[in-house]
N, CA, C and O of each residue as an XYZ file, in Angstrom:
384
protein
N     124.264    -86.614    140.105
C     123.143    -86.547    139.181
C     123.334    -85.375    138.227
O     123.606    -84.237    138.611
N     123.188    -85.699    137.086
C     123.319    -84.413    135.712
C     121.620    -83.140    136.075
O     121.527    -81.944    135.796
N     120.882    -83.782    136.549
C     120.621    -82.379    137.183
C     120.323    -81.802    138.039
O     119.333    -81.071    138.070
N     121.475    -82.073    139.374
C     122.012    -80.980    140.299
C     123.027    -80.066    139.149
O     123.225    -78.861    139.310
N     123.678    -80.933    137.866
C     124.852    -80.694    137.355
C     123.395    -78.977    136.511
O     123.733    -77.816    136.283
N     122.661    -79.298    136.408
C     121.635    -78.478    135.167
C     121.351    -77.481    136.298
O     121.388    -76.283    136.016
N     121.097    -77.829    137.436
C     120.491    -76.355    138.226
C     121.874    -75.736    138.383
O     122.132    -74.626    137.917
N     122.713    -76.438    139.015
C     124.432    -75.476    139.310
C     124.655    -74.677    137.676
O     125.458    -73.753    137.546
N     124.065    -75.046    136.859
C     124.768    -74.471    135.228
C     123.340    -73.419    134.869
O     123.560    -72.552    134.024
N     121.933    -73.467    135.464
C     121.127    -72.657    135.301
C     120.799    -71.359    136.353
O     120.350    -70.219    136.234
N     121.216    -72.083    137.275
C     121.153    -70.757    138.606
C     122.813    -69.912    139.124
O     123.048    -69.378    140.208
N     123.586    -70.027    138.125
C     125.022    -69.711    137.958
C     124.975    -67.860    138.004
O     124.731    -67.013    137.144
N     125.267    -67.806    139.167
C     125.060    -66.246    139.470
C     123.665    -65.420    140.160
O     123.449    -64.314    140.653
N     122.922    -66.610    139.883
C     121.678    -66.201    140.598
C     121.386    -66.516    141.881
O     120.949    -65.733    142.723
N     121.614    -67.593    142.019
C     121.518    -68.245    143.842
C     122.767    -69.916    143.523
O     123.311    -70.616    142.669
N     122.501    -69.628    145.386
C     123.818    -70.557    145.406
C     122.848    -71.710    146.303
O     121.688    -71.429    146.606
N     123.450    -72.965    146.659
C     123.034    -74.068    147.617
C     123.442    -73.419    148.818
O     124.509    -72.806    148.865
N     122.669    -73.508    149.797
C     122.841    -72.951    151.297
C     122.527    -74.013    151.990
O     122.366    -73.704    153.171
N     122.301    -75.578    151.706
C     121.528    -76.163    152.474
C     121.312    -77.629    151.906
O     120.360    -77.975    151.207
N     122.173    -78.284    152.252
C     121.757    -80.042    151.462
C     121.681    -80.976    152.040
O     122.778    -81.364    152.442
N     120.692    -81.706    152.358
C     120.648    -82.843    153.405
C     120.159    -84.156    152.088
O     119.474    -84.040    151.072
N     120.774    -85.184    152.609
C     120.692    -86.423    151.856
C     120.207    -87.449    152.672
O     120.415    -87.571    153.879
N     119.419    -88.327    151.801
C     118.905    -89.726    152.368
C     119.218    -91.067    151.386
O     119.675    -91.122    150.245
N     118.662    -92.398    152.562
C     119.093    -93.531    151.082
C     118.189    -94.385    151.748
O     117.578    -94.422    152.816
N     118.331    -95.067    150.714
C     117.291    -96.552    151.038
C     118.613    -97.546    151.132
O     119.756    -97.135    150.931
N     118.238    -99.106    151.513
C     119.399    -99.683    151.412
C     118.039   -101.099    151.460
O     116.963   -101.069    152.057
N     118.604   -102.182    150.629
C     117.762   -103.827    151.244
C     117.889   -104.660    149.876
O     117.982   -105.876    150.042
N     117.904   -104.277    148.781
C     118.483   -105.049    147.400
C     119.394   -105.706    147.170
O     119.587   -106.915    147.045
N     120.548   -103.968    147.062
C     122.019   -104.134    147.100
C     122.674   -105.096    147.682
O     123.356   -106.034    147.269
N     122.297   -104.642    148.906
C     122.908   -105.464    150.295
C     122.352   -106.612    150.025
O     123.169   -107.499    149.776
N     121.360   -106.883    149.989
C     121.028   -108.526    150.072
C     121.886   -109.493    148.685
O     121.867   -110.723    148.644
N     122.314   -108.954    148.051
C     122.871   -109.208    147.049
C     124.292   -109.020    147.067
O     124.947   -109.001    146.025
N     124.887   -108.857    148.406
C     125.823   -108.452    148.459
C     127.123   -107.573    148.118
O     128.322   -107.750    148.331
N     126.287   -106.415    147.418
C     126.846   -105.201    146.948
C     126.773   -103.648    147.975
O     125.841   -103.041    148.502
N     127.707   -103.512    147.935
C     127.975   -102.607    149.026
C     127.285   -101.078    148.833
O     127.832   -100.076    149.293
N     126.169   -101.038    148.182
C     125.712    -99.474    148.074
C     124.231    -99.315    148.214
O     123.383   -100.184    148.414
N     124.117    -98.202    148.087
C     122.544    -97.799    148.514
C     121.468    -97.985    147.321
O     121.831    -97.505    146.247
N     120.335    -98.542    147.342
C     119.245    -98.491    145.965
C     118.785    -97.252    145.904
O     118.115    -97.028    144.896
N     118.911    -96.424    146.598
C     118.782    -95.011    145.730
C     118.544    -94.036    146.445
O     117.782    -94.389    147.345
N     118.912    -92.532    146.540
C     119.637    -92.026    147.122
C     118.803    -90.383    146.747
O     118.445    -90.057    145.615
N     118.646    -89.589    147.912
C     117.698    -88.365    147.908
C     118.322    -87.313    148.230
O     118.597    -87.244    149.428
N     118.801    -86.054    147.282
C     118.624    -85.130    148.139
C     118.651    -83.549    147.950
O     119.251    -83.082    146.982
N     117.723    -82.354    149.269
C     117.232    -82.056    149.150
C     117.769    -80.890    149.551
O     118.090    -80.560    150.693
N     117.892    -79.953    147.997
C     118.683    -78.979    148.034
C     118.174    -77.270    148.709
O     117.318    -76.875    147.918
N     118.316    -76.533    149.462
C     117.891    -75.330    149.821
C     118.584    -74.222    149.031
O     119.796    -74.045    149.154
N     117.685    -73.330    148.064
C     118.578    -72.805    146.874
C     118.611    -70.893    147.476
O     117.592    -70.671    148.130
N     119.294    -69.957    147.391
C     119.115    -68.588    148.129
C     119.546    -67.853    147.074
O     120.623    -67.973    146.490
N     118.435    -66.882    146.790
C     118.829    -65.996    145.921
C     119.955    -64.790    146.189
O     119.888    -63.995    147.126
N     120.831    -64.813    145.339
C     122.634    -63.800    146.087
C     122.114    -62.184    145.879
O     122.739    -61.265    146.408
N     121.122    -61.992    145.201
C     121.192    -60.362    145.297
C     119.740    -60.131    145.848
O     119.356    -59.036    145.436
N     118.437    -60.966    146.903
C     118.074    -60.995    147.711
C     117.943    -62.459    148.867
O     116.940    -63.128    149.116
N     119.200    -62.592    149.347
C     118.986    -63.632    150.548
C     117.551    -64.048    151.427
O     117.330    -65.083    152.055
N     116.666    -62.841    151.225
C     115.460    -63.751    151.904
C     114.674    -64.610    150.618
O     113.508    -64.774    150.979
N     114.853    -65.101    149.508
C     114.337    -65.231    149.231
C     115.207    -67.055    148.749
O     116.380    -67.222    148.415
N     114.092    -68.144    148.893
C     114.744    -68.903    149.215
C     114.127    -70.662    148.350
O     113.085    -71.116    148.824
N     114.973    -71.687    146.895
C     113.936    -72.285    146.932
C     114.302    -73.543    146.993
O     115.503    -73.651    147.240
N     113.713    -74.595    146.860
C     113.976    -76.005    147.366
C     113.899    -76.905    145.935
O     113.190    -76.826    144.932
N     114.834    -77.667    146.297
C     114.864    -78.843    144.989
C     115.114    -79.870    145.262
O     116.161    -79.945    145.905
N     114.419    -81.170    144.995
C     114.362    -82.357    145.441
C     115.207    -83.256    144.241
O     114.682    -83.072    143.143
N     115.983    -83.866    144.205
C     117.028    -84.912    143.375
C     116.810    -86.399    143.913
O     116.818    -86.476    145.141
N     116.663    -87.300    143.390
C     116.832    -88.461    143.336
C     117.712    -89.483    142.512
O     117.948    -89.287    141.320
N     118.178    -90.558    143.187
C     119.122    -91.072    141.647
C     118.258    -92.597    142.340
O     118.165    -92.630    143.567
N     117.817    -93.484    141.737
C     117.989    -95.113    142.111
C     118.371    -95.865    140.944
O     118.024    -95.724    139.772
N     119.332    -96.886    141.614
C     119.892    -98.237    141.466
C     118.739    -99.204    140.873
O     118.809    -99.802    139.798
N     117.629    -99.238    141.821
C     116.949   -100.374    141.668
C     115.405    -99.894    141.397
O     114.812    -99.004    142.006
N     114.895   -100.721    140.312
C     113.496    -99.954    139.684
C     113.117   -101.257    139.520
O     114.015   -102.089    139.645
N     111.672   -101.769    139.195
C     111.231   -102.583    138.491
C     111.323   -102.881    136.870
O     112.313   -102.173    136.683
N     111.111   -103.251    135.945
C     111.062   -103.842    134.665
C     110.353   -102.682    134.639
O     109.518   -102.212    135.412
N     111.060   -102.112    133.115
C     110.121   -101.137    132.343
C     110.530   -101.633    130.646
O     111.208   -102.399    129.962
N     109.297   -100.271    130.625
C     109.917    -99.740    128.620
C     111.007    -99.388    128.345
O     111.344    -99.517    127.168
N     111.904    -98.854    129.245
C     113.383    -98.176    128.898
C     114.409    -99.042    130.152
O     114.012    -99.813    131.026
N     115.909    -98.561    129.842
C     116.632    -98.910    130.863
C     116.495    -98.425    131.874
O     116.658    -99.234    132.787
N     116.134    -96.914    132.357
C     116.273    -96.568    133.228
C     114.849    -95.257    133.191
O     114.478    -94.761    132.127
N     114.453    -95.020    134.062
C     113.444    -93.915    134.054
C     114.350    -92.156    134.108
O     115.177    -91.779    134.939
N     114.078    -91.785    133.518
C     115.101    -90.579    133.846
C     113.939    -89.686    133.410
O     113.574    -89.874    132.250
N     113.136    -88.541    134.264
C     112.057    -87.696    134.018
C     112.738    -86.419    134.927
O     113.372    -86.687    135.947
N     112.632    -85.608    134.667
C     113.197    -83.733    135.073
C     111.438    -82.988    134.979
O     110.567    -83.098    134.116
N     111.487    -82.104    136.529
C     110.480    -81.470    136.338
C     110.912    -80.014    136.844
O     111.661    -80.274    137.786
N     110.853    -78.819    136.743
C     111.269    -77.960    137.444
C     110.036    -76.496    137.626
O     109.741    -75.774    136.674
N     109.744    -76.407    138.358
C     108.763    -75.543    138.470
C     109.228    -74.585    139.178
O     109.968    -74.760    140.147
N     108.659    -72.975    138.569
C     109.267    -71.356    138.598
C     107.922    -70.888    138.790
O     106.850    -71.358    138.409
N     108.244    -69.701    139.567
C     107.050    -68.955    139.684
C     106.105    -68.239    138.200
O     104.935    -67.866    138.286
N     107.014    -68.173    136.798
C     106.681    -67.831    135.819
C     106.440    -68.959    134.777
O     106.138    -68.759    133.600
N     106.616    -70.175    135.369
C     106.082    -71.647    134.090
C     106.847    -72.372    135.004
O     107.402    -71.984    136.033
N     106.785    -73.913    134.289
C     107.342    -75.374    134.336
C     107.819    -75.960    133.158
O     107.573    -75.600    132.007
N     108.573    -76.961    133.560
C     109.391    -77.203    132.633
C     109.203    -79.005    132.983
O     109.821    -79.470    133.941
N     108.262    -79.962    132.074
C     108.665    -81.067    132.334
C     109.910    -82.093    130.691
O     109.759    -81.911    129.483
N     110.878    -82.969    131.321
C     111.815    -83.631    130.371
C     111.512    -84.995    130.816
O     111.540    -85.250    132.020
N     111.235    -85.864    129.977
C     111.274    -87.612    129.834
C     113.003    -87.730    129.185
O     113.274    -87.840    127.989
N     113.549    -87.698    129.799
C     114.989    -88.004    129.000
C     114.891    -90.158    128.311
O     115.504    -90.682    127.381
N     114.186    -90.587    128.994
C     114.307    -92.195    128.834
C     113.568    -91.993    127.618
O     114.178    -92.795    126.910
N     112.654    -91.475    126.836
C     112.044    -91.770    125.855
C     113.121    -90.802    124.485
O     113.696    -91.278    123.506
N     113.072    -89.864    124.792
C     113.440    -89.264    123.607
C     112.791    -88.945    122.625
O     113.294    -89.228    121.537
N     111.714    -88.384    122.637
C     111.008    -88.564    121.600
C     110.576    -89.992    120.756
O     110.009    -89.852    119.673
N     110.832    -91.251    121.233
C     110.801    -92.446    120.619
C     109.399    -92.557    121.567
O     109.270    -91.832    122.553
N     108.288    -93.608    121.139
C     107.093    -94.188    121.677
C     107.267    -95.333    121.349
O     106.430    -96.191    121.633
């Protein structure tokens, strides 16, 4: 996912991953006889390098399989800091 690729390129010297556990769904694909997962979780534990107790969590998702929309694909980024948030609609683009 391009943003695990955005936190590894924003937290670059600040904290590292200490901690990644992944999940999946599976019942589409497969029934359709394609060998992969409909979409796939996971849930990063982030540690700050110049204080180790301090520690934060980031949740990633990618899916395969969505219902019918307005766009091809839903692609939304939210990231929340103790000093603001940051939300991105990447599927719209500024287009309505």
């Amino acid at each position: 996912s391009h943003h695990i690729d955005w936190s590894e390129w924003t937290l670059a010297g600040l904290c590292k991953p200490v901690r990644v556990t992944g999940t999946a769904s599976t019942g589409v694909a497969h029934s359709k006889e394609i060998p992969a997962e409909d979409s796939i979780t996971l849930t990063v534990q982030w540690q700050h390098l110049k204080d180790p107790s301090k520690l934060g969590c980031a949740v990633y998702t990618s899916s395969w399989v969505a219902p019918k929309s307005d766009v091809h694909s839903q692609q939304r980024f939210f990231y929340m800091g103790s000093k603001g948030e940051v939300h991105v609609d990447q599927a719209h683009r500024g287009y309505t």
